[in-house]
C-alpha positions, 0 to 999 in steps of 0.5 A: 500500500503507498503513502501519502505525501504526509506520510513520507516524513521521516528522521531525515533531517529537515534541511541539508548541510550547509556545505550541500546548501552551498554546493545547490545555491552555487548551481542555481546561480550559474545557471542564472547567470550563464543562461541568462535567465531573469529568474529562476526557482529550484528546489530539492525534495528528499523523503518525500519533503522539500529540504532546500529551495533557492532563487536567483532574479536579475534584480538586486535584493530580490528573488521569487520565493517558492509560492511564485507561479511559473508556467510548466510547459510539457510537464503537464503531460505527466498530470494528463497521464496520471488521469488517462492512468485513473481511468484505466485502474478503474476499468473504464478503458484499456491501454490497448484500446484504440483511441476511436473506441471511446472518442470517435471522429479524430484522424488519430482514431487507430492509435492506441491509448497506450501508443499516445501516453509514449508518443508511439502513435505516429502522429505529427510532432506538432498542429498544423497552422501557426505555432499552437504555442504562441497562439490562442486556442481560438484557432484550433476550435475542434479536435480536427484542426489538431492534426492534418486529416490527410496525413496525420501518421508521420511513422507507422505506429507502435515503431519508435517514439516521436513526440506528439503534442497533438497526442496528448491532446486528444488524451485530454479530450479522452478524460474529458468525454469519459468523465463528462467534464473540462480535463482542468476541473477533473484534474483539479478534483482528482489529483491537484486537490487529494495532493493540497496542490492548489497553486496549480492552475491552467492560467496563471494567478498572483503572484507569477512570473512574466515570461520574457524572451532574451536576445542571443547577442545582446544583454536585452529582453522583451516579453513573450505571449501569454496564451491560453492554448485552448484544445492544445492545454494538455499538452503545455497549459498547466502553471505551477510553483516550487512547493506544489511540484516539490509534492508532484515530485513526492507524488511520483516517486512513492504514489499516494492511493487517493490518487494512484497507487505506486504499482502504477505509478512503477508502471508508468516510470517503465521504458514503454517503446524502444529506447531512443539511442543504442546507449539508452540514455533517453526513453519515454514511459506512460507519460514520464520521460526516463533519462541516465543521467551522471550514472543514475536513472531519472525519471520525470519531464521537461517542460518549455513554453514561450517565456518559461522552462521547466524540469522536474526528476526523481531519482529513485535509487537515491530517494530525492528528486528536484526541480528548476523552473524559470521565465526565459524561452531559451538560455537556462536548462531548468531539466539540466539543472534539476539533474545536476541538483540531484547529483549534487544532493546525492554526492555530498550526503549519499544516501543511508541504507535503511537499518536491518530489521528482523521479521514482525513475525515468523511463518513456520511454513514459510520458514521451511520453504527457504534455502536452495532449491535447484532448476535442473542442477543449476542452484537457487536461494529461496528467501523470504522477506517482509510482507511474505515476499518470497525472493528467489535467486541463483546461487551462480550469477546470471539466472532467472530471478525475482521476487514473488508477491502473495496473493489470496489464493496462496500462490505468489506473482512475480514483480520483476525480472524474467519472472514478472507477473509469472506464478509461484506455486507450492507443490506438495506431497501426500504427507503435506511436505514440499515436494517442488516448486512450479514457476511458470511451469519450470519446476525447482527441487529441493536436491537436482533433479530429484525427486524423480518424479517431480522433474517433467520428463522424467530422469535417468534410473541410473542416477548420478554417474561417473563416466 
C-alpha cells in the first residue's frame, strides 16, 4: 500500500548541510547567470519533503520565493497521464484500446491509448497552422484542426517514439468525454486537490512570473505571449510553483492511493517503446520521460513554453528528486539543472541504507520453504522477506530471478525480472511436505533433479554417474 505525501516524513533531517546548501545555491546561480535567465526557482525534495529551495532574479535584493507561479510547459503531460492512468485502474478503458473506441471522429482514431501516453502513435510532432504555442486556442476550435486529416501518421505506429503534442491532446479530450467534464476541473478534483496542490492552475494567478524572451547577442529582453492554448492545454497549459511540484515530485516517486497507487505509478516510470539511442540514455514511459543521467536513472519531464522552462526528476535509487523552473524561452536548462541538483544532493550526503530489521513475525511454513532449491542442477536461494515476499535467486550469477508477491489464493506473482507477473506455486506431497516448486511451469527441487518424479520428463534410473 503507498503513502501519502504526509506520510513520507521521516528522521531525515529537515534541511541539508550547509556545505550541500552551498554546493545547490552555487548551481542555481550559474545557471542564472550563464543562461541568462531573469529568474529562476529550484528546489530539492528528499523523503518525500522539500529540504532546500533557492532563487536567483536579475534584480538586486530580490528573488521569487517558492509560492511564485511559473508556467510548466510539457510537464503537464505527466498530470494528463496520471488521469488517462485513473481511468484505466478503474476499468473504464484499456491501454490497448484504440483511441476511436471511446472518442470517435479524430484522424488519430487507430492509435492506441497506450501508443499516445509514449508518443508511439505516429502522429505529427506538432498542429498544423501557426505555432499552437504562441497562439490562442481560438484557432484550433475542434479536435480536427489538431492534426492534418490527410496525413496525420508521420511513422507507422507502435515503431519508435516521436513526440506528439497533438497526442496528448486528444488524451485530454479522452478524460474529458469519459468523465463528462473540462480535463482542468477533473484534474483539479482528482489529483491537484487529494495532493493540497492548489497553486496549480491552467492560467496563471498572483503572484507569477512574466515570461520574457532574451536576445542571443545582446544583454536585452522583451516579453513573450501569454496564451491560453485552448484544445492544445494538455499538452503545455498547466502553471505551477516550487512547493506544489516539490509534492508532484513526492507524488511520483512513492504514489499516494487517493490518487494512484505506486504499482502504477512503477508502471508508468517503465521504458514503454524502444529506447531512443543504442546507449539508452533517453526513453519515454506512460507519460514520464526516463533519462541516465551522471550514472543514475531519472525519471520525470521537461517542460518549455514561450517565456518559461521547466524540469522536474526523481531519482529513485537515491530517494530525492528536484526541480528548476524559470521565465526565459531559451538560455537556462531548468531539466539540466534539476539533474545536476540531484547529483549534487546525492554526492555530498549519499544516501543511508535503511537499518536491518528482523521479521514482525515468523511463518513456520514459510520458514521451511527457504534455502536452495535447484532448476535442473543449476542452484537457487529461496528467501523470504517482509510482507511474505518470497525472493528467489541463483546461487551462480546470471539466472532467472525475482521476487514473488502473495496473493489470496496462496500462490505468489512475480514483480520483476524474467519472472514478472509469472506464478509461484507450492507443490506438495501426500504427507503435506514440499515436494517442488512450479514457476511458470519450470519446476525447482529441493536436491537436482530429484525427486524423480517431480522433474517433467522424467530422469535417468541410473542416477548420478561417473563416466
Amino acid at each position: 500500500m503507498s503513502m501519502s505525501f504526509e506520510d513520507h516524513m521521516t528522521d531525515l533531517p529537515d534541511e541539508l548541510l550547509p556545505t550541500t546548501r552551498r554546493a545547490l545555491l552555487h548551481r542555481l546561480a550559474v545557471a542564472q547567470s550563464e543562461g541568462r535567465t531573469p529568474s529562476i526557482v529550484a528546489g530539492v525534495v528528499r523523503g518525500g519533503r522539500l529540504v532546500w529551495s533557492g532563487a536567483r532574479s536579475m534584480i538586486d535584493g530580490h528573488a521569487p520565493t517558492p509560492d511564485v507561479q511559473y508556467r510548466i510547459g510539457s510537464l503537464t503531460k505527466t498530470f494528463v497521464a496520471v488521469l488517462v492512468l485513473r481511468l484505466r485502474d478503474e476499468g473504464l478503458l484499456d491501454l490497448a484500446d484504440p483511441l476511436s473506441h471511446h472518442l470517435p471522429g479524430t484522424p488519430a482514431g487507430g492509435a492506441t491509448i497506450a501508443q499516445l501516453l509514449s508518443h508511439s502513435a505516429g502522429l505529427a510532432a506538432e498542429t498544423p497552422g501557426p505555432w499552437w504555442e504562441r497562439t490562442e486556442g481560438s484557432l484550433r476550435p475542434g479536435l480536427g484542426d489538431l492534426l492534418e486529416a490527410e496525413r496525420p501518421l508521420k511513422h507507422p505506429a507502435g515503431r519508435l517514439h516521436h513526440y506528439s503534442n497533438p497526442g496528448y491532446a486528444l488524451l485530454g479530450a479522452l478524460v474529458e468525454k469519459l468523465r463528462g467534464e473540462p480535463w482542468g476541473e477533473v484534474l483539479h478534483r482528482e489529483v491537484l486537490a487529494p495532493l493540497g496542490m492548489d497553486r496549480t492552475t491552467l492560467l496563471p494567478e498572483h503572484p507569477h512570473a512574466g515570461g520574457f524572451a532574451v536576445h542571443p547577442w545582446a544583454d536585452v529582453m522583451q516579453p513573450e505571449p501569454l496564451t491560453d492554448t485552448g484544445l492544445m492545454g494538455p499538452a503545455g497549459q498547466l502553471w505551477s510553483t516550487g512547493v506544489d511540484l516539490a509534492r508532484w515530485a513526492a507524488f511520483l516517486a512513492a504514489g499516494d492511493d487517493k490518487v494512484l497507487s505506486a504499482d502504477t505509478l512503477a508502471e508508468m516510470r517503465r521504458p514503454a517503446v524502444a529506447p531512443e539511442d543504442a546507449g539508452w540514455t533517453k526513453a519515454y514511459g506512460l507519460g514520464l520521460q526516463l533519462r541516465r543521467h551522471e550514472g543514475r536513472l531519472l525519471a520525470g519531464h521537461t517542460g518549455s513554453m514561450p517565456g518559461f522552462t521547466a524540469g522536474l526528476w526523481i531519482s529513485e535509487a537515491d530517494g530525492l528528486a528536484a526541480f528548476a523552473l524559470s521565465n526565459a524561452t531559451s538560455g537556462a536548462d531548468a531539466a539540466q539543472l534539476a539533474a545536476r541538483l540531484i547529483a549534487l544532493t546525492a554526492e555530498h550526503e549519499p544516501r543511508l541504507p535503511e537499518p536491518w530489521r528482523p521479521l514482525n513475525e515468523v511463518d513456520e511454513e514459510l520458514l521451511e520453504l527457504t534455502g536452495p532449491w535447484y532448476w535442473g542442477a543449476a542452484p537457487n536461494a529461496l528467501r523470504l522477506r517482509a510482507g511474505r515476499v518470497l525472493e528467489l535467486a541463483p546461487l551462480a550469477g546470471g539466472g532467472r530471478g525475482s521476487c514473488f508477491r502473495p496473493e489470496a489464493n496462496g500462490t505468489w506473482t512475480g514483480l520483476d525480472n524474467y519472472y514478472a507477473g509469472e506464478t509461484l506455486r507450492v507443490v506438495r506431497g501426500a504427507d503435506g511436505t514440499a515436494s517442488h516448486l512450479d514457476v511458470g511451469s519450470f519446476v525447482y527441487t529441493r536436491e537436482p533433479y530429484g525427486p524423480a518424479d517431480a522433474v517433467p520428463g522424467g530422469v535417468d534410473p541410473a542416477g548420478w554417474r561417473a563416466m
